[in-house]
C-alpha distance (Angstrom), angle and dihedral (degrees) to the residues before:
residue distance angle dihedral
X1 . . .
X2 3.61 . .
X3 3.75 101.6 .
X4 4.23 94.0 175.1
X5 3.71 94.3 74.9
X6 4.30 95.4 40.0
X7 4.19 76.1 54.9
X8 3.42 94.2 49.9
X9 3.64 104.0 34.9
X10 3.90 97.6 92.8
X11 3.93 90.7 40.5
X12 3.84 103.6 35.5
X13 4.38 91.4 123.9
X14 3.84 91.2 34.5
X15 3.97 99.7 50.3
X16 4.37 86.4 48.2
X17 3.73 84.3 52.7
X18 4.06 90.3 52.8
X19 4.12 90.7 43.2
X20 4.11 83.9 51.6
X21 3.70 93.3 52.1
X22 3.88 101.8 36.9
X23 3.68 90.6 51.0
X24 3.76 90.7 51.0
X25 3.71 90.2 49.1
X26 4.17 93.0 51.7
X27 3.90 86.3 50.1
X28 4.11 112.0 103.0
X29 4.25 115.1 160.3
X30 3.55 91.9 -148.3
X31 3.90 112.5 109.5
X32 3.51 116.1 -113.3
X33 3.59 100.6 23.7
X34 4.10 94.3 46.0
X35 4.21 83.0 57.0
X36 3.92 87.3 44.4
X37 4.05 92.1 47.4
X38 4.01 90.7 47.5
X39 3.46 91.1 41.0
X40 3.94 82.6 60.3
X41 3.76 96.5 38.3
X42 4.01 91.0 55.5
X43 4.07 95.6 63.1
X44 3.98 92.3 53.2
X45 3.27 109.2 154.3
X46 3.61 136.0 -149.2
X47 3.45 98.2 -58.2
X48 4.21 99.9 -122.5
X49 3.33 101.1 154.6
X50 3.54 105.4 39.8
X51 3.72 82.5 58.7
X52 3.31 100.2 50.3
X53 4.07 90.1 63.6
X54 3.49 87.9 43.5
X55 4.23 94.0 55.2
X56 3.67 90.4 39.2
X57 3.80 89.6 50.0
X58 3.46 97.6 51.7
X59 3.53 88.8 43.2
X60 3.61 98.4 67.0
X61 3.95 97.4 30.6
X62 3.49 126.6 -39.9
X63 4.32 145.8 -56.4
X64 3.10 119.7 -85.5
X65 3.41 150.0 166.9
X66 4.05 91.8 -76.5
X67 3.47 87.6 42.4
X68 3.77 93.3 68.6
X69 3.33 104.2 37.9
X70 3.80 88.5 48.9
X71 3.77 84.5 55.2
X72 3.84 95.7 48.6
X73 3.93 90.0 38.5
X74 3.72 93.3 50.8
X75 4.51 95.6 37.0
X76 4.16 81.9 52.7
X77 3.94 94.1 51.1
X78 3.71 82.5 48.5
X79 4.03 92.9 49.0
X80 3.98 88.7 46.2
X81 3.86 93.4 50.9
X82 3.72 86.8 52.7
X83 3.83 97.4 53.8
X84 3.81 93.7 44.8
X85 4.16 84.6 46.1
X86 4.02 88.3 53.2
X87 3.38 94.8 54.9
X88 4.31 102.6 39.9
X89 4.23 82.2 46.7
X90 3.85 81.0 45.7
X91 4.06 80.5 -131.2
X92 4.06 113.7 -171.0
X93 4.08 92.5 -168.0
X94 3.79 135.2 33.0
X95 3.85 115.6 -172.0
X96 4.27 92.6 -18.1
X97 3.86 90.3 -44.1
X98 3.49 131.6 110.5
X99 4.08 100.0 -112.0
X100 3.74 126.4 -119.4
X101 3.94 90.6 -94.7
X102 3.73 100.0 49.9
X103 3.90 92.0 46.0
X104 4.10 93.7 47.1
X105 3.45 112.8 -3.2
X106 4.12 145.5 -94.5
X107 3.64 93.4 -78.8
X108 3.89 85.1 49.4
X109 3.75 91.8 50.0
X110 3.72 94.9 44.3
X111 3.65 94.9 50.8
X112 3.77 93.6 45.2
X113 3.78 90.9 46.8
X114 3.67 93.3 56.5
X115 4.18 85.6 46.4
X116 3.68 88.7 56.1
X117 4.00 90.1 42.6
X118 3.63 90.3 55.0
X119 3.83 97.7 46.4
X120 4.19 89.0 54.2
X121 4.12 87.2 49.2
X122 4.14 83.1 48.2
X123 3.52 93.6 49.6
X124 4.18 101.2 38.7
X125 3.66 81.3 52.7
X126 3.84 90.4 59.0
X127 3.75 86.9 63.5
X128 3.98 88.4 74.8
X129 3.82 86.6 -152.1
X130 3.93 111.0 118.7
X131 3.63 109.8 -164.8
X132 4.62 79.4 54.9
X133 3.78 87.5 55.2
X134 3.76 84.5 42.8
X135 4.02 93.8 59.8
X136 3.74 94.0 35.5
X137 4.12 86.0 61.5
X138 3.54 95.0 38.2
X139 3.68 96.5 46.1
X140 3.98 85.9 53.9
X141 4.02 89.0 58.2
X142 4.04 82.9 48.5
X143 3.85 92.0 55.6
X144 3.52 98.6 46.1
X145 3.91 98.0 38.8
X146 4.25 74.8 49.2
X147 3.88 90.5 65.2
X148 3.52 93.0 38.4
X149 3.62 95.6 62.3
X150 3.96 90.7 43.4
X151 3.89 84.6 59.7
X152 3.54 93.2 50.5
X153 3.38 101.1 45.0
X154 3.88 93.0 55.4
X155 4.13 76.6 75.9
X156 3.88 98.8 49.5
X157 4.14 102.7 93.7
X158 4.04 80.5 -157.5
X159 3.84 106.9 107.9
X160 3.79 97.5 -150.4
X161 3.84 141.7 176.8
X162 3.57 91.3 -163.8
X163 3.61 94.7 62.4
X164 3.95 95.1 42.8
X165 3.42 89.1 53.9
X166 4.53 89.2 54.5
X167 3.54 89.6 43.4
X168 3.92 95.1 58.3
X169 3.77 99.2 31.4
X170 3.84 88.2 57.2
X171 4.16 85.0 43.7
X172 3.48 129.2 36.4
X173 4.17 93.9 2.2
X174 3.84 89.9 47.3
X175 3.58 83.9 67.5
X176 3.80 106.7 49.7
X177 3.77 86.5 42.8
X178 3.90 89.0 53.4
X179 4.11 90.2 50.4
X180 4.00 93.8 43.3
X181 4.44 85.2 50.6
X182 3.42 100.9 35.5
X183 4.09 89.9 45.4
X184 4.34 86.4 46.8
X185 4.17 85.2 45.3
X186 3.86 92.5 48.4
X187 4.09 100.3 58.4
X188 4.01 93.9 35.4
X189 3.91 106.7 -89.1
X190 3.81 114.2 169.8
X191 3.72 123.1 -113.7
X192 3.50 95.3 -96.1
X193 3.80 98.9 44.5
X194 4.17 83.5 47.1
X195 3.26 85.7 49.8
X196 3.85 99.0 56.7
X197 3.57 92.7 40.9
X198 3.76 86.1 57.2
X199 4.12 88.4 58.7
X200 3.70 92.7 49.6
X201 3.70 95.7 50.5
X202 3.71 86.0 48.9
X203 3.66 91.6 53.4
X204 3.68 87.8 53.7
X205 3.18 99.4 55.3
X206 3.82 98.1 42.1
X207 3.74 86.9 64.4
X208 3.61 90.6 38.9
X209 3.84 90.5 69.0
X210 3.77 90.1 35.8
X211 3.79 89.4 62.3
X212 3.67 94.0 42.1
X213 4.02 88.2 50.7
X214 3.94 92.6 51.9
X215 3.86 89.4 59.9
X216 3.37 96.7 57.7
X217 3.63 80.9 72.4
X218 3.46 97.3 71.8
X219 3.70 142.3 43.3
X220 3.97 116.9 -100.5
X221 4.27 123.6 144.7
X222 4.35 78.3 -160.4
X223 3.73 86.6 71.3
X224 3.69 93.9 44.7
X225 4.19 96.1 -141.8
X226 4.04 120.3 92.7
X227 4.15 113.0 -127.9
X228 3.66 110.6 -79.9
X229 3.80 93.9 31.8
X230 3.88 87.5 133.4
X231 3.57 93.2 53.0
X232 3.72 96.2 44.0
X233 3.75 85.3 63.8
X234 3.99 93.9 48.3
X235 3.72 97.7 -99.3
X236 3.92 129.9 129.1
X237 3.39 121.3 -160.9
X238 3.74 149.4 -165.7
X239 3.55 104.1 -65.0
X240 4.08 101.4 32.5
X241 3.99 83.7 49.6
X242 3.96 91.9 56.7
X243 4.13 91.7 46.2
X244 3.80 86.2 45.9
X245 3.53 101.4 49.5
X246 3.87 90.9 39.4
X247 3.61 111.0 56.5
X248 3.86 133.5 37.2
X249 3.55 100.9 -114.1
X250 3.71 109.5 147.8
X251 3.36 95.4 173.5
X252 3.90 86.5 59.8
X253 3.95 100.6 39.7
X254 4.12 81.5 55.7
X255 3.97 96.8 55.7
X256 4.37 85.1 39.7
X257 4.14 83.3 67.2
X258 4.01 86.1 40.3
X259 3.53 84.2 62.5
X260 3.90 92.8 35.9
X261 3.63 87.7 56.1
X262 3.74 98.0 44.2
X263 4.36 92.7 -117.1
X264 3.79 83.0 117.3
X265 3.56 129.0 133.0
X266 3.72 137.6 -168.1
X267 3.35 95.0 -107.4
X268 3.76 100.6 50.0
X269 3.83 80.4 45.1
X270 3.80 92.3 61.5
X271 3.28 92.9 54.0
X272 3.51 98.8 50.8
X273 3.91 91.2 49.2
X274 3.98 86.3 54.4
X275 3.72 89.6 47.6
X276 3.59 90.2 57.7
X277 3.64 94.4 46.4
X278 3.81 87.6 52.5
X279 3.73 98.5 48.9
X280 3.69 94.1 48.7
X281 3.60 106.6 -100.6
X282 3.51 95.1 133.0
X283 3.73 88.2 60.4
X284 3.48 100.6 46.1
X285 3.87 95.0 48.8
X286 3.81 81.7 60.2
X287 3.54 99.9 47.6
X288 3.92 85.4 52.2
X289 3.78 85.4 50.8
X290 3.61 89.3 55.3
X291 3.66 101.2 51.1
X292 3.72 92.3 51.0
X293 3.91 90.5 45.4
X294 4.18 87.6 57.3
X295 3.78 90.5 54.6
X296 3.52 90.3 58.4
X297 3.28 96.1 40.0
X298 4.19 80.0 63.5
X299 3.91 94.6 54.4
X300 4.12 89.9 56.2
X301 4.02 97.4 43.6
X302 4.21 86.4 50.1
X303 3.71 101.5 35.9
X304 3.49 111.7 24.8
X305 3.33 112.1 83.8
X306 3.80 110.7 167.1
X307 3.62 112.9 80.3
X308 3.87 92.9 -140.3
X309 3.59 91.0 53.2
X310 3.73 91.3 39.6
X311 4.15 84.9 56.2
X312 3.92 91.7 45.2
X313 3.99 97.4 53.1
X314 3.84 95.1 39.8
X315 3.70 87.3 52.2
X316 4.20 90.0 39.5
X317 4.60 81.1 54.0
X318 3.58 93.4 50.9
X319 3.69 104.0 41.4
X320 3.60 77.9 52.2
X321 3.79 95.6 57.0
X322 3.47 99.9 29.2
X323 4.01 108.5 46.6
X324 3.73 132.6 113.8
X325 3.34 99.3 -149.1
């Protein structure tokens, strides 16, 4: 099924009219930093967010002017956390492209991280609505306290679902749940409407980064990562932490601090991924996935009332759930 064009179906003029305007705000003439900006521009991806905030937008009223610029203000805070991420995981690729940092360098990076930064507070401004500007800046302080606590937690011996599940609310979910609000916020929702919105973006994005954590699992060259990535970087996730905490494998709870500790190597990694496979962790990750998916699946048969729209998010949750990339 080709969920993309059910998503875009009900926003097909609206989500050109973002492309137009976040291109034109990722344009600079200067040397350098133009290449560095179209450098950036070139590995767009498929727009998700962005058109979540539109859907939800139209949804509750219609797109406007703050809508937009809330979009481009909040995909640019995404594209500057990304640069800055490349360089502090001292990344060489980002979506099959060399990143910022390998092609210049950090200082490069850094610099045209806090560019981008600046251009999303520019254009959230633009929106001339407060309590938007409000949750753009506090959903910045949510991103970085997010990688902060992914650091630290690399140094907690503790292999815990609790924390997994802080690290990527505050991460990847903070960010659907900021696109879902600010989207509700930008056509007039009222608090409590914004506020459910909110809950299904986080949902989203929880399985979002669920999904994303299962493939690391497995070997693809579409997803551009080899199996174990995570734990290569000193991070456990979802379906490790089930097999860990659910069997009495010493053997395996000693090479989980390996990884912990960063003494790792690929093939102690491969045998933890196949331990997790064996123990169920796959499984479990997905029945997790599937829980959160049926809470979402609540928000749209409650508030959604337009059957286009209704189409276009159902198809946005099971892409969602259901891709391979």
């Amino acid at each position: 099924m080709d969920y993309l064009s059910l998503i875009k179906q009900p926003i097909s003029a609206e989500i050109a009219d973002f492309i137009e305007l976040f291109n034109q705000s990722l344009t600079h003439e200067d040397g350098m930093l133009g290449q560095a900006l179209e450098h950036i521009r070139k590995r767009a991806g498929k727009r998700m967010r962005p058109m979540l905030i539109l859907l939800i937008a139209k949804n509750f009223g219609k797109i406007n002017s703050a809508t937009q610029h809330a979009a481009v203000g909040l995909e640019l805070l995404h594209t500057a956390s990304l640069v800055h991420d490349d360089v502090v995981d001292e990344s060489e690729e980002r979506r099959g492209q060399a990143s910022v940092n390998a092609t210049y360098d950090n200082k490069v990076a850094v610099l045209v991280g806090d560019f981008i930064l600046s251009t999303a507070l520019l254009n959230v401004a633009k929106t001339g609505n407060q309590r938007i500007v409000e949750y753009l800046a506090e959903l910045g302080r949510t991103l970085s306290n997010g990688e902060i606590l992914q650091l630290t937690n690399i140094q907690n011996q503790d292999f815990s679902e609790e924390v997994y599940y802080q690290v990527i609310k505050q991460k990847t979910a903070a960010l659907f749940e900021a696109c879902a609000g600010i989207g509700a916020l930008s056509s007039g929702a009222d608090e409590q409407l914004v506020k459910e919105a909110m809950r299904f973006g986080q949902n989203l994005g929880i399985i979002f980064q669920i999904r994303d954590d299962i493939f690391d699992y497995y070997d693809s060259p579409e997803i551009g990562k080899p199996t174990g990535n995570d734990m290569a970087e000193g991070k456990l996730t979802l379906p490790v932490l089930y097999a860990l905490n659910n069997s009495s494998f010493e053997s395996m709870i000693n090479l989980a601090r390996k990884v912990k500790s960063g003494d790792v190597n690929p093939d102690e990694i491969a045998v933890l991924v196949e331990f997790a496979k064996q123990q169920g962790g796959i499984e479990y990750a997905e029945k997790c996935m599937w829980e959160f998916h049926r809470e979402a699946e609540e928000f749209i048969e409650k508030r959604v009332g337009d059957p286009e729209i209704q189409t276009a998010l159902n198809a946005y949750l099971d892409y969602v759930i259901k891709r391979t990339i």
